[in-house]
N, C-alpha and C positions, 0 to 999 in steps of 0.2 A: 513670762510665766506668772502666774494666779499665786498670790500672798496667802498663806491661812494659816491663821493661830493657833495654836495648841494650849492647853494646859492642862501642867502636870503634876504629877505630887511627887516628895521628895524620894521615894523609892524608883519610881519611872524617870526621873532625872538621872541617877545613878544609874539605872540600864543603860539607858540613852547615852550617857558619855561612857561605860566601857563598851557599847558596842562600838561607839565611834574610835575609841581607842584601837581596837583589834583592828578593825577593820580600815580604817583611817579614810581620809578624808575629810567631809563635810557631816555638820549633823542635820543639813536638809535634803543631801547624798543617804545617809542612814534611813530618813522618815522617808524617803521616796522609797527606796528597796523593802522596805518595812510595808509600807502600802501594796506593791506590786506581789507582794508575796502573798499577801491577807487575800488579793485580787484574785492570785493564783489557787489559792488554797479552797477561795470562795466558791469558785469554776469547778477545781476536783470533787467538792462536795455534791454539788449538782448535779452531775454527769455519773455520777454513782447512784445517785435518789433515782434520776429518773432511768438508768441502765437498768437498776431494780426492780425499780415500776414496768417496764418494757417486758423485761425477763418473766416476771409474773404476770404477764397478762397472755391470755391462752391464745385470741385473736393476732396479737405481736409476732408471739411464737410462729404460727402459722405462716403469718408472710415473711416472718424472717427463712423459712423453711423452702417456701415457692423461690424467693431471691435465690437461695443456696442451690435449688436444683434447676434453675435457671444460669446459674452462674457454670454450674457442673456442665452443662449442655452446651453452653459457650466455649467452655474449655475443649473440648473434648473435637 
């Protein structure tokens, strides 16, 4: 496993040990689920911006449309 420093100030110090308090464990247990979330969170913002972007574009729309009565016709 890859080493990386942090530094912090003395309010984020105090997060950092009562989250590791609650939660227990390690506090490189903590900064790794800390990370994967920010990773997670990163991802849901994305996929929103561009579902958005999708959603308003007229062209989008359209073949989302052909898909859908393509899919209808499969079904059926």
């Amino acid at each position: 496993m890859e080493v990386v420093t942090v530094r912090v100030d003395e309010k984020t110090r105090k997060e950092l040990d009562q989250v590791v308090e609650e939660l227990g464990g390690s506090t490189s247990e903590v900064i790794r689920k800390a990370i994967h979330l920010a990773w997670f969170t990163t991802m849901q913002d994305r996929m929103r911006r561009e579902s958005a972007e999708i959603a308003n574009d007229p062209v989008e729309r359209e073949e989302a449309e052909q898909i859908r009565e393509w899919a209808r016709y499969l079904a059926s």
